[in-house]
C-alpha positions as CSV (number, residue, x, y, z in Angstrom):
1,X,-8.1,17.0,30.8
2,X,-6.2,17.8,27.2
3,X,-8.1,16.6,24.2
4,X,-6.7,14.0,21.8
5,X,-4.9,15.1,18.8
6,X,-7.2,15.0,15.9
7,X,-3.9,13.1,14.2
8,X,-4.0,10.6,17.1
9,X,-7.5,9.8,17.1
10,X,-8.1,10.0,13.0
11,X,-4.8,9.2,11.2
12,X,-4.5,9.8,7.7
13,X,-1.1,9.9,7.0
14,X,0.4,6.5,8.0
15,X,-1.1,2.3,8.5
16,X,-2.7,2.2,11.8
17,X,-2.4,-0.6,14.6
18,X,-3.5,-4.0,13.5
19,X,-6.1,-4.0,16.7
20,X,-7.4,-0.4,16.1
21,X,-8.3,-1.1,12.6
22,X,-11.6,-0.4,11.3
23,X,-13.8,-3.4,9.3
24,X,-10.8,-5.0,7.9
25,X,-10.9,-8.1,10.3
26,X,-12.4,-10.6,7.2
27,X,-9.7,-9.6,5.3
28,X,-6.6,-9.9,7.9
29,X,-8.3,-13.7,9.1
30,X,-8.4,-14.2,5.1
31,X,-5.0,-13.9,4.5
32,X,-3.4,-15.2,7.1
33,X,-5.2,-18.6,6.9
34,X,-4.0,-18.6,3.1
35,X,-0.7,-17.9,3.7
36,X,-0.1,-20.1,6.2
37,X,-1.0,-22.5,4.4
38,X,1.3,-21.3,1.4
39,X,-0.9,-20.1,-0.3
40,X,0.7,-16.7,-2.1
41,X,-1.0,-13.9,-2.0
42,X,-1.8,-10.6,-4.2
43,X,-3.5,-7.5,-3.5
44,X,-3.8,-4.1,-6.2
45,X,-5.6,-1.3,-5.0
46,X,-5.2,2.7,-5.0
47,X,-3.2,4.4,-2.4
48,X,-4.7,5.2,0.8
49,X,-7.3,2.4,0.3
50,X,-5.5,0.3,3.4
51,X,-3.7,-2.1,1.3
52,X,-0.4,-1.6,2.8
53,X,-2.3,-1.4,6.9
54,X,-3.8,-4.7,5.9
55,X,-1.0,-6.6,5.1
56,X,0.7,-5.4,7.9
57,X,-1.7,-6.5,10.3
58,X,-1.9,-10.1,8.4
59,X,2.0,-10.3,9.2
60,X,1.1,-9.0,12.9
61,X,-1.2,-11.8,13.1
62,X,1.1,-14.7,11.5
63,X,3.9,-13.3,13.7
64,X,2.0,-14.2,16.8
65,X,1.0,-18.0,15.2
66,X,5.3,-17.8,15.2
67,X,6.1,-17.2,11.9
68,X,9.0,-14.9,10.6
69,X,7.7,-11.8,8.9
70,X,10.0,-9.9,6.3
71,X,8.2,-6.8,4.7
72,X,10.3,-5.3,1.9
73,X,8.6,-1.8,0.6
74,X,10.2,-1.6,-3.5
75,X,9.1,2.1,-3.4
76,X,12.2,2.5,-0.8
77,X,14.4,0.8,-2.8
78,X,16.5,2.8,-6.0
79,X,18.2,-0.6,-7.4
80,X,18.4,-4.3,-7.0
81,X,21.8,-4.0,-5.0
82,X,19.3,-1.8,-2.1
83,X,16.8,-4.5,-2.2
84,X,19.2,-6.8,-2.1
85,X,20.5,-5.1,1.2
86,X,16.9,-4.7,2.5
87,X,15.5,-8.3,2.1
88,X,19.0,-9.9,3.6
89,X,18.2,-7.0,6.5
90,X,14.8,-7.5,7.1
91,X,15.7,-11.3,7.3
92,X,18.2,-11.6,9.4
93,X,16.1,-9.2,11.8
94,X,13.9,-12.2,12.5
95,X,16.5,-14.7,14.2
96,X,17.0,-15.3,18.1
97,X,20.4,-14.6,18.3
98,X,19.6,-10.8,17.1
99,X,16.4,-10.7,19.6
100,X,18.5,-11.4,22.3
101,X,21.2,-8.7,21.4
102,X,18.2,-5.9,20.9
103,X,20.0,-5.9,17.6
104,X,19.0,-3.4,15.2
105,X,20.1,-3.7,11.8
106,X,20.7,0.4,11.5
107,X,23.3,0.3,13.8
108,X,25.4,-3.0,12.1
109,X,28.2,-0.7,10.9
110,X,29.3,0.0,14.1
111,X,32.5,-2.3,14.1
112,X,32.0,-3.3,18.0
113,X,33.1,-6.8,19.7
114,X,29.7,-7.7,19.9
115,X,28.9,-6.8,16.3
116,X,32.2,-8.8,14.7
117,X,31.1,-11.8,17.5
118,X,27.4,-11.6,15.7
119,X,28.8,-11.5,12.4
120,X,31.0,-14.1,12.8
121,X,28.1,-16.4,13.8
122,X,26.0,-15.5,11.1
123,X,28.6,-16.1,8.6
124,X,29.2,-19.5,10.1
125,X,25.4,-20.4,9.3
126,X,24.3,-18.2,6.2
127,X,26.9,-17.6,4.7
128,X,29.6,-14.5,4.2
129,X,26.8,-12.7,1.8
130,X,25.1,-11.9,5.0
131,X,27.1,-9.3,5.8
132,X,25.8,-7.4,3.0
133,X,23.2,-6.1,5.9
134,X,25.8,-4.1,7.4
135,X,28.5,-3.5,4.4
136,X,25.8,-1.5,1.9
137,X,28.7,-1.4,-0.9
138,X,29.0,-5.3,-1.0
139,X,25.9,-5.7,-3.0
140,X,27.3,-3.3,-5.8
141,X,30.0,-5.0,-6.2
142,X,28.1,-8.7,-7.9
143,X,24.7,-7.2,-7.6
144,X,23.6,-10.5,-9.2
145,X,25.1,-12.7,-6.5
146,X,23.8,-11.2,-3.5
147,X,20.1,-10.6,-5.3
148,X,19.7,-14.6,-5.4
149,X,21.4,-15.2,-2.0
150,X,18.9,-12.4,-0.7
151,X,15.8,-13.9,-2.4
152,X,17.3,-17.4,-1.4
153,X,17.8,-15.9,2.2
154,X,14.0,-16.3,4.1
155,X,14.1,-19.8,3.2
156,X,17.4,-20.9,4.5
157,X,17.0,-18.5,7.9
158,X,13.4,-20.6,8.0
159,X,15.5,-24.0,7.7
160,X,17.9,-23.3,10.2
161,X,15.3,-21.8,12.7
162,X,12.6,-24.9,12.2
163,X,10.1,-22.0,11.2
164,X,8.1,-20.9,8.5
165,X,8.2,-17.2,7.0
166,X,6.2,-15.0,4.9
167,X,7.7,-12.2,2.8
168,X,5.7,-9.1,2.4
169,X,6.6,-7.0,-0.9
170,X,5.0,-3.7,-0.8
171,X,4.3,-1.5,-4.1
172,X,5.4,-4.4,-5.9
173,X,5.2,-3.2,-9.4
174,X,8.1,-1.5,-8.4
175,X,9.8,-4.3,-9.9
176,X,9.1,-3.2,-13.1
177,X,11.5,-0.3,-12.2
178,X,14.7,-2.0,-10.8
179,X,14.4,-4.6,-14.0
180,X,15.0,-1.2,-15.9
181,X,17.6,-0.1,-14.1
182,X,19.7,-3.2,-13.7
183,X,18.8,-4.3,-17.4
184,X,21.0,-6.3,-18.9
185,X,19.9,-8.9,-21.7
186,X,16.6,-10.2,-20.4
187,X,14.0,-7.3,-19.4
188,X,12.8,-10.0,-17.4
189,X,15.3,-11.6,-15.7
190,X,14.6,-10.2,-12.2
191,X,11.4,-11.9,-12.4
192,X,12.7,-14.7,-13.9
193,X,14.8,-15.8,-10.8
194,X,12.4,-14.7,-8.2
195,X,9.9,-17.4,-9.7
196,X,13.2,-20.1,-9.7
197,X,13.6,-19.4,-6.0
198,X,9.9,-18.3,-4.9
199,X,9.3,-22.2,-5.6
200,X,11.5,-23.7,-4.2
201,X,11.3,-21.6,-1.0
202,X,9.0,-24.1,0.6
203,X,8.9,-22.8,4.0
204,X,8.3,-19.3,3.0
205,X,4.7,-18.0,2.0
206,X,4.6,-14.6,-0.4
207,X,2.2,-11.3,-0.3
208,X,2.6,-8.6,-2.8
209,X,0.9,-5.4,-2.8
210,X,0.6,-2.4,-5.6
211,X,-0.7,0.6,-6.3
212,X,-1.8,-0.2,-10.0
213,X,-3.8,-2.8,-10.7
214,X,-3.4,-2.6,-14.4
215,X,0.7,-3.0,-14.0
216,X,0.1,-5.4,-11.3
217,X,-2.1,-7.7,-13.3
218,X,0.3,-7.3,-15.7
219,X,2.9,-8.7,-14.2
220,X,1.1,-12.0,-12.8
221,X,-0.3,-12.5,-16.3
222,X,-0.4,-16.1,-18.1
223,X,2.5,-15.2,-19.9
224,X,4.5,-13.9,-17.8
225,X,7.4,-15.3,-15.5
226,X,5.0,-14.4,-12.3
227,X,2.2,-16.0,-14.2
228,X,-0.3,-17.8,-11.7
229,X,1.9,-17.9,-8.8
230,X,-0.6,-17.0,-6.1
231,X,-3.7,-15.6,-6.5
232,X,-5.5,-12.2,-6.4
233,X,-7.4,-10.7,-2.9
234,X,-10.0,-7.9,-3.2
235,X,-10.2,-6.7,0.1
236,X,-13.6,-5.9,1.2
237,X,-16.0,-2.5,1.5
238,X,-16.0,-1.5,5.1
239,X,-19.6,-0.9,5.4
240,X,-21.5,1.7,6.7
241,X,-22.2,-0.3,10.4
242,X,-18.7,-1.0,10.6
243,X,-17.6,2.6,10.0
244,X,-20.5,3.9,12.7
245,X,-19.2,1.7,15.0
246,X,-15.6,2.2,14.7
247,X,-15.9,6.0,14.5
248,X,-17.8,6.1,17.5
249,X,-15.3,3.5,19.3
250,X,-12.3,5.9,18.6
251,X,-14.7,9.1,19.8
252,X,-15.5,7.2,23.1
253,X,-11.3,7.8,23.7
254,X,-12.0,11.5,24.2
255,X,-15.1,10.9,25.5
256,X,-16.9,12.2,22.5
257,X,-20.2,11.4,20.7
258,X,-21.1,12.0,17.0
259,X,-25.1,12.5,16.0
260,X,-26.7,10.1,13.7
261,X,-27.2,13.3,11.5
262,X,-23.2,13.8,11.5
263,X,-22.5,10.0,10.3
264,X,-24.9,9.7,8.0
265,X,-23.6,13.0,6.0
266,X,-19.9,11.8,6.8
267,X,-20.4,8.5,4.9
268,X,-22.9,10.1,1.9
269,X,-20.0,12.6,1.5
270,X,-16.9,10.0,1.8
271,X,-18.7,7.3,-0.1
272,X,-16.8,4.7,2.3
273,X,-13.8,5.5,1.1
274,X,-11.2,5.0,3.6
275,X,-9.2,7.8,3.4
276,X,-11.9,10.6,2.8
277,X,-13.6,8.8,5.9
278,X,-11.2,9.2,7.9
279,X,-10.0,12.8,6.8
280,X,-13.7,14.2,7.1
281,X,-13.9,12.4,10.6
282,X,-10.2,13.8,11.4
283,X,-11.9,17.4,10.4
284,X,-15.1,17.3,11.9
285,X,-13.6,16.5,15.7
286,X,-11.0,19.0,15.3
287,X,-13.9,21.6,14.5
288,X,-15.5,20.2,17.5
289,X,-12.8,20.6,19.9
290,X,-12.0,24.5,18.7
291,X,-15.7,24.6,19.8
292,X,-14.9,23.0,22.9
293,X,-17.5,20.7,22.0
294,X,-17.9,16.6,23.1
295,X,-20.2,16.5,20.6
296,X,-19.9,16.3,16.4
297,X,-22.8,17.5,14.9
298,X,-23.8,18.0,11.5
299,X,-22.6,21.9,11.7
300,X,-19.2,20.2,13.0
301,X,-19.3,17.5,9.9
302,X,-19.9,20.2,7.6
303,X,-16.6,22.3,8.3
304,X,-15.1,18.8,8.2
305,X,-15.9,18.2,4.8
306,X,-14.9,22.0,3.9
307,X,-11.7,21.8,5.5
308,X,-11.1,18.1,4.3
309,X,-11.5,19.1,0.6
310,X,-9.4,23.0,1.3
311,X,-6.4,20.6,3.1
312,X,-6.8,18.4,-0.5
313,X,-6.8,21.3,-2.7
314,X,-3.0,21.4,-3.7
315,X,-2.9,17.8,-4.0
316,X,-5.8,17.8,-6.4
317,X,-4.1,21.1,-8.8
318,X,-1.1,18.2,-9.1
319,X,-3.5,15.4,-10.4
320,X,-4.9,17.8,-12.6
321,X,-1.3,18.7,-14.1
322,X,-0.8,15.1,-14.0
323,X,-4.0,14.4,-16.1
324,X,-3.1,17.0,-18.5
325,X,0.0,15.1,-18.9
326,X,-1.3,12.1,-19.1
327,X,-2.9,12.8,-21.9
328,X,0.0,14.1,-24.1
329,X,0.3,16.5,-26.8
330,X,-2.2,16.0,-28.5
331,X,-5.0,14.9,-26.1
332,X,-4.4,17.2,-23.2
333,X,-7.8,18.9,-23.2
334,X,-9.3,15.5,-24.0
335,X,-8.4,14.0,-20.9
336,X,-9.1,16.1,-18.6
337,X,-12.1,16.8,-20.2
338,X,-13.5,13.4,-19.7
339,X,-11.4,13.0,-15.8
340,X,-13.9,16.2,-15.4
341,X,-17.1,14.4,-17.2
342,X,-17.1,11.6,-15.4
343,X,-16.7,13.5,-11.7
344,X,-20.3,14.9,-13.0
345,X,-21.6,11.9,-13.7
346,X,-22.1,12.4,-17.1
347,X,-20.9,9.7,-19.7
348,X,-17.5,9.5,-20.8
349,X,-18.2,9.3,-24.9
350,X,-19.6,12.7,-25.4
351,X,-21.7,13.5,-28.7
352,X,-19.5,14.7,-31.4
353,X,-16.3,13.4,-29.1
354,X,-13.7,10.8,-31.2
355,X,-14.7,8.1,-29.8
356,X,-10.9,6.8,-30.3
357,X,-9.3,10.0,-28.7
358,X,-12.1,9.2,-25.4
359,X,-11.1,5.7,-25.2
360,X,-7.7,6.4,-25.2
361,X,-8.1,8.9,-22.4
362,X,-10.2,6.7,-20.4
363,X,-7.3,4.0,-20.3
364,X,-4.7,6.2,-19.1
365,X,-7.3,7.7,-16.2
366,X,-7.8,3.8,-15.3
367,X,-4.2,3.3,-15.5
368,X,-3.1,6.3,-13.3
369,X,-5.7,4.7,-10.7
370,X,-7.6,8.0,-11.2
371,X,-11.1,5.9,-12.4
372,X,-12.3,2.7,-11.9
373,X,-15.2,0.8,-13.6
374,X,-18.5,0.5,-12.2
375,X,-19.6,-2.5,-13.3
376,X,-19.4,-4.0,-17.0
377,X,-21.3,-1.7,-19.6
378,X,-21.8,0.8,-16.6
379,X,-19.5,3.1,-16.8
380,X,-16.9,4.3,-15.2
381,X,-16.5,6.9,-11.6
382,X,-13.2,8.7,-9.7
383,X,-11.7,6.6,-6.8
384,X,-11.4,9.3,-4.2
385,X,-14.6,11.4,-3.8
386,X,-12.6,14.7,-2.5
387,X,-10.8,14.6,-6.0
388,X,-14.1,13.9,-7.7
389,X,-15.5,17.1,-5.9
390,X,-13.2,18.8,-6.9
391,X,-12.9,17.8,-10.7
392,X,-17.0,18.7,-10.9
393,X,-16.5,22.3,-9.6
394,X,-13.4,23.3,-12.1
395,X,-14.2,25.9,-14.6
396,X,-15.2,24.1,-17.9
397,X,-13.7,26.4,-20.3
């Protein structure tokens, strides 16, 4: 009988199932019980940390209570006349009439009987901006116009339907980058509206997700026009028994085993970070099938971890490029100098070291998502441990 893919059985690259997923059940039953009760929702973590796979699953979950789900990703997106075409699509995706059809939004340009019946229909209940879904160059032409009647959309489909909805926006701080680009006289007028009609949406419940936590924090400040609406989810650690047990429930698929041994060096080398877990794991099988091997051992986990941190290695020569450029000009050496300090260990405010320059390069580590803090006074460690590796090992000079 074939074996399982190592890709199949270990994914790295994309969110996996909501009912394969791997210690994040406190978190999914977390936020779905808040958001249906409208409560908003905000979540800032590093990539590959399972943001994005957990708020998927929480829209799984609320989908089969019978809510509409909309998930919007602003990293697709180039303007607001695109996100205005994706939240109107993603909307209109949710509604009987479509479900019945098997329609799929891709294929609305296609001018068929059934497609100017559906659209007529539509237009009849939402309105003639919905047929900015299927006519892309409709939104450039009052990008303005269709950006409220998108944002405005989830609520009205949610009226019509007698249902409730929850929007997903994914990488939100995104939105610092469309206000940019449709600027006009307020930096912050994108914002701005989407408070106006977030509040009075009251059928609709809101999750945003990003990559940086400094720029999302940011942007839900006090101050700002986001300020205090919602409120902020840590998701939690997957601990060490939940990773045994769910690495050893995806094993049992190809009827595999993995030694005590094996786990104990996978999670001392991944540090429970999702990703490297799963990469090392990924690895370490696929060294045991070339063995033709059931079983991962700890000579298995150890070619794993090589081959997990050699399949990283071009990755990590970009983030070091991108550290040196982080640091500008004038502190390029500083800042990868303390990026390379603290993935030893050692403190970031060396001896003799401007304590000004250090501080500065700290901040833009912490606001790459490069660093986090360990606790208050305690310092400060790399996010992914494969990158930390391989920080410690560069040459010094």
């Amino acid at each position: 009988m074939p074996r399982r893919p190592a890709a199949d059985l270990f994914p790295t690259e994309d969110p996996w199932p909501a009912d394969e997923l791997i210690g994040r059940g406190e978190d999914i039953e977390e936020l779905s019980r808040a958001l249906a009760n409208r409560t908003h929702r905000r979540l800032a973590a590093p990539r590959r940390m399972g943001k994005t796979t957990v708020c998927e699953a929480t829209l799984v979950a609320l989908a089969e209570q019978g809510f509409y789900t909309v998930k919007v990703d602003l990293w697709e997106v180039a303007d607001q006349a695109e996100f205005a075409e994706a939240l109107v699509a993603k909307a209109i995706a949710n509604r009987p009439i479509l479900q019945r059809a098997r329609h799929r939004v891709a294929e609305l340009s296609r001018e068929t009987a059934s497609t100017i019946r559906l659209t007529t229909k539509l237009v009849d209940e939402l309105g003639s901006e919905v047929e900015v879904a299927w006519k892309p160059s409709l939104a450039d032409r009052n990008p303005r116009r269709y950006l409220r009647y998108a944002l405005e959309l989830p609520q009205r489909v949610a009226e019509t339907d007698g249902k409730r909805a929850v929007v997903f926006f994914d990488e939100f701080q995104n939105v610092l980058d469309l206000e940019e680009r449709g600027r006009g006289r307020d930096p912050e007028a994108l914002q701005k509206l989407m408070r106006t009609v977030f509040q009075r949406s009251k059928l609709v419940s809101f999750l945003f997700a990003g990559s940086y936590e400094h720029l999302m924090r940011g942007i839900f400040a006090p101050e700002k026009p986001l300020g205090h609406f919602g409120g902020f989810h840590d998701l939690h650690e997957i601990t060490k028994e939940q990773w045994r047990g769910g690495i050893r429930t995806r094993l049992k698929r190809d009827r595999s085993t993995i030694t005590d041994d094996a786990l104990d060096l996978l999670l001392e080398r991944s540090e429970l970070h999702p990703r490297a877990t799963v990469l090392i794991a990924q690895q370490a099988y696929q060294a045991a099938v070339t063995a033709e091997s059931h079983v991962l051992d700890s000579a298995a986990m150890r070619i794993g971890i090589e081959e997990a941190q050699r399949q990283e290695r071009s990755k990590h020569e970009q983030v070091v490029d991108r550290i040196r450029d982080l640091g500008g000009r004038q502190t390029k050496r500083r800042t990868l100098k303390v990026a390379r300090a603290i993935a030893r260990g050692e403190p970031a405010y060396q001896k003799g070291a401007h304590s000004q320059a250090v501080s500065r390069a700290v901040d833009k580590l912490r606001d790459a998502g490069l660093i986090e803090s360990v606790g208050r006074g305690r310092g400060w460690r790399m996010v992914d441990p494969l990158l930390r590796h391989y920080l410690a090992s560069l040459d010094p000079r």
